[in-house]
C-alpha positions in Angstrom: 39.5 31.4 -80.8 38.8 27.7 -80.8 35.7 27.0 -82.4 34.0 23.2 -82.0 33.4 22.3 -85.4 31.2 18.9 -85.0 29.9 17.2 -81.9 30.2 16.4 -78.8 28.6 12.6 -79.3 28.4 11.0 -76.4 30.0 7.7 -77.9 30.7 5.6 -75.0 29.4 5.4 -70.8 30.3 2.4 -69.0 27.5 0.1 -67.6 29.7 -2.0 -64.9 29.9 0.9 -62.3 33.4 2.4 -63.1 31.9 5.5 -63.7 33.5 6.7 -66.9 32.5 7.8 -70.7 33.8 9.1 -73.5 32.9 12.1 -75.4 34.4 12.8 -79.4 34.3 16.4 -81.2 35.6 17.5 -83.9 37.3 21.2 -83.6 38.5 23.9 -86.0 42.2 23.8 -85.1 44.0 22.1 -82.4 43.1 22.6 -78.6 43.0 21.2 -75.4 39.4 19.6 -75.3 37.6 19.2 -72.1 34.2 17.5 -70.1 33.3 19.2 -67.1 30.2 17.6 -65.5 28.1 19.5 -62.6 29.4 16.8 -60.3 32.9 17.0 -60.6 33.8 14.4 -63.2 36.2 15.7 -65.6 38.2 14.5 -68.3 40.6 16.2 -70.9 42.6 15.2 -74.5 44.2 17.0 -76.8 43.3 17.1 -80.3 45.0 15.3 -83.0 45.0 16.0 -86.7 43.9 14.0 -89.9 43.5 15.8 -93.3 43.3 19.1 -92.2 40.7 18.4 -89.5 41.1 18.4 -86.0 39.6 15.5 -83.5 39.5 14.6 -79.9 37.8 11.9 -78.1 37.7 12.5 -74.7 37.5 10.0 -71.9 35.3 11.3 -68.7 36.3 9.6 -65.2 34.6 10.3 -61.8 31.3 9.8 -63.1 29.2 8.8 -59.9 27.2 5.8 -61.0 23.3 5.7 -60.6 23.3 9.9 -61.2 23.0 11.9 -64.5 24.7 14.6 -64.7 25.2 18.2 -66.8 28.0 18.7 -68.9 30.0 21.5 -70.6 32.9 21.1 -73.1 35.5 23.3 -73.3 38.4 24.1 -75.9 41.4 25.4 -74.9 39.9 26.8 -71.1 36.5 28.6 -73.3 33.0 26.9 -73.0 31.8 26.2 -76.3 29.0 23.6 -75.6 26.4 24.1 -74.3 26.2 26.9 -77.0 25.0 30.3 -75.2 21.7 30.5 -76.9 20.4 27.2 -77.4 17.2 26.3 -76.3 17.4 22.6 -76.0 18.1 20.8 -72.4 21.8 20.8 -71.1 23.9 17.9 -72.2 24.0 15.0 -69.7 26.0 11.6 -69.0 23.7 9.4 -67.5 25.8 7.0 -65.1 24.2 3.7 -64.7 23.7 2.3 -60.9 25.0 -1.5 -60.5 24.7 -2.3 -57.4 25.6 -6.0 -57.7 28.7 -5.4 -59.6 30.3 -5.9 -63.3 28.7 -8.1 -65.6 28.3 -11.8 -64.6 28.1 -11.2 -61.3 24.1 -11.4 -61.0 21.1 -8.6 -60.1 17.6 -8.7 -60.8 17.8 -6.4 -63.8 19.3 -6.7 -67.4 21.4 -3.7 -65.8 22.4 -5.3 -62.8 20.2 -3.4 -60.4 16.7 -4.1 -61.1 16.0 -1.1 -63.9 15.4 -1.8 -67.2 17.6 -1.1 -70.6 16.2 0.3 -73.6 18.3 -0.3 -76.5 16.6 1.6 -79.3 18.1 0.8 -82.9 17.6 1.5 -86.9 19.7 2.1 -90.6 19.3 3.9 -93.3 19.3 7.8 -92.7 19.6 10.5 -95.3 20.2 13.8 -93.6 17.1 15.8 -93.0 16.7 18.8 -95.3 17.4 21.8 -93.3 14.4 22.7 -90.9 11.3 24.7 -93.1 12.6 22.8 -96.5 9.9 20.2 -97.7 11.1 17.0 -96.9 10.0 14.3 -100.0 10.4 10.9 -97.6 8.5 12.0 -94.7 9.9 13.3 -91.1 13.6 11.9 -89.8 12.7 9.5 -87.3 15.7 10.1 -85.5 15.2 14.2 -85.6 11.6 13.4 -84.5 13.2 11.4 -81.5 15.5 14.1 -80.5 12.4 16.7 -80.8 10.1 14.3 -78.3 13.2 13.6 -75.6 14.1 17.5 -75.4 10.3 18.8 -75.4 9.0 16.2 -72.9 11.1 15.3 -69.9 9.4 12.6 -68.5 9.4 10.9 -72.3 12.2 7.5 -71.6 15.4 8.1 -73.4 17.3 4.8 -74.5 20.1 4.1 -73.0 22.0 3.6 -76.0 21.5 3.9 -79.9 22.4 1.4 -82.1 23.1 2.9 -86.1 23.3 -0.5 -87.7 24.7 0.9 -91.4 24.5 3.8 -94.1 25.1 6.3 -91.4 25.4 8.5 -94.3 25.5 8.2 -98.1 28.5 8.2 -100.5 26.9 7.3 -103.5 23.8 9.7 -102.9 24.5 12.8 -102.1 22.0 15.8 -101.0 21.1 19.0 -102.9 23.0 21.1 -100.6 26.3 18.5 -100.5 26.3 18.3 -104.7 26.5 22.1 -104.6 29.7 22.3 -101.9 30.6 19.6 -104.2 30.5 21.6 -107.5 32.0 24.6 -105.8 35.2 22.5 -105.5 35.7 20.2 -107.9 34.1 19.7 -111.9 31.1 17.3 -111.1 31.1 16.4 -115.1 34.2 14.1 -114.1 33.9 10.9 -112.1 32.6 10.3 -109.5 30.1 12.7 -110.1 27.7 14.1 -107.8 29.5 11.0 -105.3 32.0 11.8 -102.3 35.5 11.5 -103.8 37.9 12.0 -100.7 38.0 12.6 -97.1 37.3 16.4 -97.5 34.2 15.5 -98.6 33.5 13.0 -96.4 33.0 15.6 -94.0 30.6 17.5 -95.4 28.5 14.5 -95.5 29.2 13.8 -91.1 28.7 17.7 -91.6 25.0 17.3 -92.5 24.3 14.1 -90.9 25.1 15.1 -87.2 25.0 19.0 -87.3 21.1 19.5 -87.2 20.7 21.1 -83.9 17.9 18.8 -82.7 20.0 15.5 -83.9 23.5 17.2 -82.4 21.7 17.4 -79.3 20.5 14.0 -78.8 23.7 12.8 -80.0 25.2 14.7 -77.2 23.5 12.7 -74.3 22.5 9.3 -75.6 25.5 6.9 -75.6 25.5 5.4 -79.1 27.1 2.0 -81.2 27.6 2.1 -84.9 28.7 0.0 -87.7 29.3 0.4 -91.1 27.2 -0.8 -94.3 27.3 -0.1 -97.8 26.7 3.2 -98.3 29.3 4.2 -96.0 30.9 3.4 -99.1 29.4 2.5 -101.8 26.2 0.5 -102.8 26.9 -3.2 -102.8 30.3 -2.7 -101.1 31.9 -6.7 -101.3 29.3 -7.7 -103.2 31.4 -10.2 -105.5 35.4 -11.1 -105.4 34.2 -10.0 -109.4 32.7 -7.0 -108.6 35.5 -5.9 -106.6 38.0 -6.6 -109.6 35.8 -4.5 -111.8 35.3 -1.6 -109.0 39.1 -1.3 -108.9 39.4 -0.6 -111.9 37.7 3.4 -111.9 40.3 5.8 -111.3 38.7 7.3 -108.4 37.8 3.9 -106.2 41.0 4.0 -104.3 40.9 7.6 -103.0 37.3 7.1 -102.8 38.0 3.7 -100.4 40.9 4.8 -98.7 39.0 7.7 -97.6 35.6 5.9 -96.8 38.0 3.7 -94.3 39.7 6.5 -92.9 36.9 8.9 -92.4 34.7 5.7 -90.6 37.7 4.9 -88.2 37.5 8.9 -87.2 33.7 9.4 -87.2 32.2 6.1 -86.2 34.8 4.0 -85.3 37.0 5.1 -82.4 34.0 6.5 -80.4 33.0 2.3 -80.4 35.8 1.8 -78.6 36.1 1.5 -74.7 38.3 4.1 -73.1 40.6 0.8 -72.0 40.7 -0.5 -75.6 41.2 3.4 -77.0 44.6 3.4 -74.6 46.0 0.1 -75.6 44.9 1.1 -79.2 48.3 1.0 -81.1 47.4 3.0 -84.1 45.4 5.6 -82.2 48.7 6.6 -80.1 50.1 6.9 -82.8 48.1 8.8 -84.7 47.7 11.3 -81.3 51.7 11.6 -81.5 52.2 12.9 -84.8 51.2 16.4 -86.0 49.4 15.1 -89.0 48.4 11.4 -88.7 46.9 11.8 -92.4 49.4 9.6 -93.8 49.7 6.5 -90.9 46.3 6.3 -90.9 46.0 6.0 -94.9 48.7 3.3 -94.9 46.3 1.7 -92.1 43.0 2.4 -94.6 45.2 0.7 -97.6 46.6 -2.4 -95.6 43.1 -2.7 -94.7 41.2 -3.0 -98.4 44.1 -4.8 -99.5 43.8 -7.3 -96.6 40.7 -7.2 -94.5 41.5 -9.5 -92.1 44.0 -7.4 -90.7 41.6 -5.1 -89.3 38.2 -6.0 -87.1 35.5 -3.8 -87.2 33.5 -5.7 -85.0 32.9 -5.3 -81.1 31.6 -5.9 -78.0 29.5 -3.8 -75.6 28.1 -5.3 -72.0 25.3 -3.3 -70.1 24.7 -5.1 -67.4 23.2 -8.4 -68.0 22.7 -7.9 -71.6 25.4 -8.3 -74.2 25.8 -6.7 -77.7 28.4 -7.9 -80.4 27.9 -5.6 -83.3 29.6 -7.5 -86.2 31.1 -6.2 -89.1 29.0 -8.3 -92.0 31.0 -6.1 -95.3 34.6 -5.7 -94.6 35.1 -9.0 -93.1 34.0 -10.7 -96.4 35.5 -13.6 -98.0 35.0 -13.3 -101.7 36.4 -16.3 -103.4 33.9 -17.8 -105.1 34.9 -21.0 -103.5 35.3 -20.2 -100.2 32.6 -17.3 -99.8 32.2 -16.2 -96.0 30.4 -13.6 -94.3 33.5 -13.7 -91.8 36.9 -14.5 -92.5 37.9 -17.1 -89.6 39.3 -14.6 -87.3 36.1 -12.8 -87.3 34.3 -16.3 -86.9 36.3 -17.3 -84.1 36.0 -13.8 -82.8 32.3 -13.9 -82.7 32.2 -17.2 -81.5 34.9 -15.9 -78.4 32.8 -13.2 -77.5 29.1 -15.1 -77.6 30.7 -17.9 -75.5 32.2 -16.0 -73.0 31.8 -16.8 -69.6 29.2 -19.8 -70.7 29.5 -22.8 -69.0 30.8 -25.9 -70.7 28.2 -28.3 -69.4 25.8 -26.4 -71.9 27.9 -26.5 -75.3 26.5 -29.1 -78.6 28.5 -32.1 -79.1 31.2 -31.3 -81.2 32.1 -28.0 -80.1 35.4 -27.0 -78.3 35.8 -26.6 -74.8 34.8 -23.2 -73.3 37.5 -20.8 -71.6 37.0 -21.4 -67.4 36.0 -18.6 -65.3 38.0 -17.4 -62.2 36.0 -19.5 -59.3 33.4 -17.4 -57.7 33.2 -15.0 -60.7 29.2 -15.7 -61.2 27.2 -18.1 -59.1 26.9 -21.9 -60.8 24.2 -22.5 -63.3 23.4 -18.1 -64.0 24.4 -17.3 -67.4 26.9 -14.0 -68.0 23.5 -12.2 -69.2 20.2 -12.5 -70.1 20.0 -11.0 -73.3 22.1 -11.6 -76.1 21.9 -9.2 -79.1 23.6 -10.0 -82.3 23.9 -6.1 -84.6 24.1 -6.9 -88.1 23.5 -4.1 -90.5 22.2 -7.6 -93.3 19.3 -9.6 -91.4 20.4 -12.6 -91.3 16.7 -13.7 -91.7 15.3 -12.8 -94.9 11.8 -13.3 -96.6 11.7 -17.0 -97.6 11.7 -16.6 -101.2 14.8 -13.9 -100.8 16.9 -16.3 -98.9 15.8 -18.9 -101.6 16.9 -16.9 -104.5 20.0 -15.0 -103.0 21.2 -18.9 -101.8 20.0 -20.3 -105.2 22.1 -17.4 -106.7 25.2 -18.2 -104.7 25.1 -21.7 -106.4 24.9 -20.3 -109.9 27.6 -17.7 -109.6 30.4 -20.3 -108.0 29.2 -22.9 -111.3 26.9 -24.9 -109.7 25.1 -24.9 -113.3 28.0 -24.4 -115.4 29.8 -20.8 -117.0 27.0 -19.5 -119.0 24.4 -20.0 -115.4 27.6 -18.3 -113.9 27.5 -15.1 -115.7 23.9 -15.0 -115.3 23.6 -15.2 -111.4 26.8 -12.3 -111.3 24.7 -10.1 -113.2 21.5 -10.6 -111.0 23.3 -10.3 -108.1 24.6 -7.1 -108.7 21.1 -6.4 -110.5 19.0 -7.4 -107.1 21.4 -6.7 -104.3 21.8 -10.6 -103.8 24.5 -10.3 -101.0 22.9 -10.8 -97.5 23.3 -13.9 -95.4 21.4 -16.1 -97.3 23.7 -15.3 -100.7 26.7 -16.5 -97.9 25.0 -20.1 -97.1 27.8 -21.8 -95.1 27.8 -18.8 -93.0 23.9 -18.7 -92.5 24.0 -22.2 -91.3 26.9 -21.2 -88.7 25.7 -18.4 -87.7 22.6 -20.5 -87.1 24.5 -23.2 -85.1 26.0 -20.5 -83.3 22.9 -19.2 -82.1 21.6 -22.3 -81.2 24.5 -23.0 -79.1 24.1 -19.9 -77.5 20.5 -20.3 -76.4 20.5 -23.9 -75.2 21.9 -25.4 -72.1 21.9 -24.5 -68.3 23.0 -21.1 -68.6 21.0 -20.0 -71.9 19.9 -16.5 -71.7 16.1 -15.5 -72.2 16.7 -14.4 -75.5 18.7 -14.0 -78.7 18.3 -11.5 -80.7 19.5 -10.5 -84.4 19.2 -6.7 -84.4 19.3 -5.7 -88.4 18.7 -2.8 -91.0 19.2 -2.6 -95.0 16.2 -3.7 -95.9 14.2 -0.4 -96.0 11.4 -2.2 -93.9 10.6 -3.4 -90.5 9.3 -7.3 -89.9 9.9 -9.7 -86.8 11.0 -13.2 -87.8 11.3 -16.0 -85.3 13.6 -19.6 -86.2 12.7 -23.1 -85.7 14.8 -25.8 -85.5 14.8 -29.6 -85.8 13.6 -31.6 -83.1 16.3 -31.9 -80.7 18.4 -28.9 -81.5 16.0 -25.8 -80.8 17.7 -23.7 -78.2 16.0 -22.6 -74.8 16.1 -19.1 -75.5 13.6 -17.5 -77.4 15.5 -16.1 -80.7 14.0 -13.3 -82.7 15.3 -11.4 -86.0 14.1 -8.1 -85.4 14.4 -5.6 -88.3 13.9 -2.0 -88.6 14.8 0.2 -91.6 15.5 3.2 -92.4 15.5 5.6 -89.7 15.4 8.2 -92.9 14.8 7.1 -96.1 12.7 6.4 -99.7 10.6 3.0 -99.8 9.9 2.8 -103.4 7.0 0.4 -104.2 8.9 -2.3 -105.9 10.4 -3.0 -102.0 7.0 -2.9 -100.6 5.5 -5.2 -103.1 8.2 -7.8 -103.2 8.8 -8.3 -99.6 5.5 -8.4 -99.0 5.4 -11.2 -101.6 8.3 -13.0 -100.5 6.6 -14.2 -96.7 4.1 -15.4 -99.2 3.3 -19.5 -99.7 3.3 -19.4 -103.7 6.9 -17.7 -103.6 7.8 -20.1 -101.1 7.1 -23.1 -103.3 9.0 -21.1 -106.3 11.8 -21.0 -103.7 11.9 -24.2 -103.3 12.4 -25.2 -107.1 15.0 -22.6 -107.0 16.8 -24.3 -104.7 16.9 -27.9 -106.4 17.7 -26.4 -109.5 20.8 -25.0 -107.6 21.7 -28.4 -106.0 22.2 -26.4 -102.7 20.8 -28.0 -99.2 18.2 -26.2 -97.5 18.9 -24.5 -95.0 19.5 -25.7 -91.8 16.5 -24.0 -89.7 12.7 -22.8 -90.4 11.2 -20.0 -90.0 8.3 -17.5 -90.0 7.3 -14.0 -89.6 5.5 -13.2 -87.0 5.5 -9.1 -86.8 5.4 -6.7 -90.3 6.1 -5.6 -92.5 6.2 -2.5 -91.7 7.2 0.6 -94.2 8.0 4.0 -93.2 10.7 5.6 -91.3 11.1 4.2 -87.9 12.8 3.2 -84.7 12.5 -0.1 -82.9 13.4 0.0 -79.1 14.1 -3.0 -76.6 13.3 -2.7 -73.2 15.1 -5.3 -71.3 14.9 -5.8 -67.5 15.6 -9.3 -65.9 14.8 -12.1 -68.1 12.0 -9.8 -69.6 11.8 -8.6 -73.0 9.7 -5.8 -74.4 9.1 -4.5 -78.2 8.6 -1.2 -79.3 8.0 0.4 -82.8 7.7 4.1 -83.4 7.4 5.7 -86.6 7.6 9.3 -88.1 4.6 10.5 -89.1 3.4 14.5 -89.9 0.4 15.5 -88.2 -0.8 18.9 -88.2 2.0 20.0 -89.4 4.5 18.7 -86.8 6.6 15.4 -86.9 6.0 13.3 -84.1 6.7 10.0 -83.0 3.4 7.3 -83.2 4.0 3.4 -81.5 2.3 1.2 -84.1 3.7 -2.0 -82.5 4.1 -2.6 -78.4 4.9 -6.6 -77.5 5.8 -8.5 -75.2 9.0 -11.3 -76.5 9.2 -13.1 -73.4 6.6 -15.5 -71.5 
């Protein structure tokens, strides 16, 4: 019999009142793989194969907007989820009721019909240890999530969950995953105790999404993910010369291919809209093959060899608020000359997507013209949404001394100084993870521009916000700008790492420091010994830091805005969830 190896995630559930989702598993051999909600909606897909694993992601239509509603899977005709003796609440899609129609079209909530959205997001998660085992870096915040929404039914469950990075570890492996790793392979030979190939890529999806408590909330909370390091490596892109030297180990190319390979299956295609899954060219033909292993490692190698043949990034509407999630490692320009966060397709990409549907009245000098809307799509002067969320697994606001010194080490390493002040700033960049935003300065100030543009003129939305991880912390930052250019909206770096994770004492001490007015001044010399600008906007903290592991949560309705911050803590035994920030981000 059919067995359902991994899932079901509830990946995607439209907000625009078409009433359909899409479920992904992961099952033992091929099957038929099926959704059958309580109220009729149904969808089916068969399985296809990559590496000797079988996959399905199964799009749900019928779905009766402003209902939730039960849900079985089945494999081949047998139920295999729920599993007969869980526990934990049935599985449900919760349908969301627009009354006033598809995005743009108006409604007195960020969803369209006067309810809120909460938009709960983090980074960083190790796998818990299995449930009894002592646990050395405190309760999983996202286990401790799934533990409060199952036990208490009147707790609010977001309506999606972002995982902005290091959705699992590569390069640091568990106890339990280093022992299926020794079982196969000599861990005396590179990489080690690291993942070496899609096989064991699995085990590490294995452990991250098969807790029961973790698989269930998976199951019935929509969620958005995007890659980060880890997914790979640490410091993934770091340097065009640290991905010469990289390329050199005999085991980075299985090791990369893989990585790609495994995040299109995993994290990837469950981003997708069922729409842009159908017209997905590589994904039909993937489904038509008996083994897609090998089209979709030629995909994987086209893509490290060229990365702006692929985009990671994408675009999520609920209602009135919009999400890009934008792919800030793959999309790298490395040349030491031309460093970029984005390449320009992934710059005009973003700059597509936050634009859309704007009105051209309200764009900065300079700027091109913005694509018309159909007359009478929105009513005259009321912005496509209210919210606009930018994911980024890097913040692209950093401590000010950070930003000083990754910026001041940008200048160094492209010979601002000369060769010898060259060498130096590669090593410390490798040495202190120099590679956020600020080590990319030309992108920080367009991403900056960008954002003003967004929140000024008659349409500008209530607020902009940078959703980030990485950083093993949580802070809120807020931007000024120069008389004349600060945008309506009010825009907000919000930060909140790891959902799972260590915070050595080096990070606590040194980002505590960096907000700090002496490191500021140090910054500052920094950057005139580099001969770099400043940057183009101000800024300030004005929440944090925060250490421990933790979820933030938005709650957006109208042109309101709301904060949350729960973290993990162990009391009495038992992991529970504890707010330690609640407020407001809007007048």
């Amino acid at each position: 019999m059919t067995g359902l190896r991994l899932g079901p995630l509830l990946r995607y559930v439209d907000f625009g009142g078409h009433g359909t989702a899409s479920v992904w598993v992961e099952t033992d051999r091929p099957a038929a793989a099926e959704v059958r909600c309580a109220d009729g909606a149904y969808g089916m897909s068969r399985t296809f194969h990559v590496a000797g694993h079988h996959y399905a992601i199964v799009p749900v239509t019928g779905l009766t907007p402003g209902t939730t509603t039960a849900y079985d899977v089945l494999l081949d005709g047998r139920r295999v989820w729920p599993p007969e003796d869980s526990a934990l609440p049935p599985s449900t899609i919760r349908s969301p009721a627009v009354p006033g129609g598809s995005l743009g079209t108006g409604g007195a909530g960020s969803m369209g019909d006067g309810t809120a959205l909460h938009v709960s997001f983090g980074s960083c998660r190790w796998a818990a240890p299995a449930h009894g085992e002592p646990d050395p870096v405190g309760p999983d915040a996202l286990d401790t999530l799934a533990k409060r929404l199952a036990g208490d039914p009147d707790a609010v469950r977001p309506d999606v969950l972002l995982l902005l990075g290091d959705q699992v570890y590569a390069d640091e492996t568990s106890d339990p995953t280093r022992a299926r790793l020794a079982r196969r392979r000599d861990p005396a030979e590179p990489p080690g105790d690291q993942v070496a190939d899609y096989e064991e890529y699995t085990y590490l999806y294995d452990e991250s999404w098969g807790d029961p408590d973790v698989r269930w909330l998976l199951s019935t909370v929509p969620s958005c993910m995007i890659f980060d390091d880890h997914d790979l490596i640490d410091d993934w892109n770091t340097s065009a010369a640290w991905l010469a030297d990289i390329r050199t180990e005999p085991w980075w190319q299985e090791r990369v291919l893989s990585g790609l390979m495994s995040y299109w299956v995993y994290q990837h295609l469950g981003n997708l809209t069922p729409e842009e899954l159908a017209a997905d060219e590589l994904y039909a033909a993937v489904r038509a093959e008996p083994d897609g292993t090998d089209l979709l490692r030629k995909f994987a190698t086209e893509a490290d060899r060229d990365p702006a043949c692929v985009r990671w990034s994408y675009r999520r509407d609920f209602g009135r608020t919009r999400l890009l999630m934008v792919d800030s490692r793959g999309a790298r320009v490395l040349e030491e000359s031309k460093r970029s966060m984005l390449d320009e397709s992934e710059e005009r990409w973003l700059r597509e997507q936050v634009m859309a549907g704007r009105d051209a009245p309200g764009q900065r000098a300079g700027q091109p013209t913005r694509p018309a809307e159909e007359p009478g799509e929105r009513p005259s002067g009321q912005g496509p949404y209210d919210h606009l969320l930018i994911g980024t697994s890097l913040p692209w606001l950093l401590p000010p001394f950070i930003h000083d010194v990754e910026s001041w080490d940008s200048a160094l390493c492209r010979g601002e100084r000369g060769p010898r002040w060259a060498r130096f700033g590669e090593k410390l960049r490798r040495a202190a993870d120099l590679e956020h935003w600020a080590a990319f300065p030309d992108s920080f100030d367009a991403l900056a521009a960008l954002i003003a543009e967004a929140g000024g003129g008659p349409d500008a939305p209530a607020t902009v916000s940078v959703l980030s991880g990485d950083v093993h912390h949580a802070y809120i930052a807020e931007p000024t700008w120069p008389a004349g250019d600060a945008p309506d909206a009010r825009v907000l770096q919000l930060t909140c790492s790891p959902v799972h994770n260590s915070v050595p004492g080096w990070i606590k001490l040194g980002f505590r420091l960096g907000w700090s007015r002496g490191a500021r001044r140090l910054g500052h010399a920094l950057i005139r010994h580099g001969r770099i600008h400043p940057p183009d906007v101000d800024w300030r903290r004005t929440g944090g830091p925060w250490f421990g592991n933790q979820l933030m949560t938005l709650t957006l309705q109208g042109r309101s805005a709301h904060l949350r911050l729960d973290q993990a803590h162990t009391r009495s035994g038992e992991a529970e969830l504890v707010t330690v920030e609640r407020r407001s981000l809007t007048p």
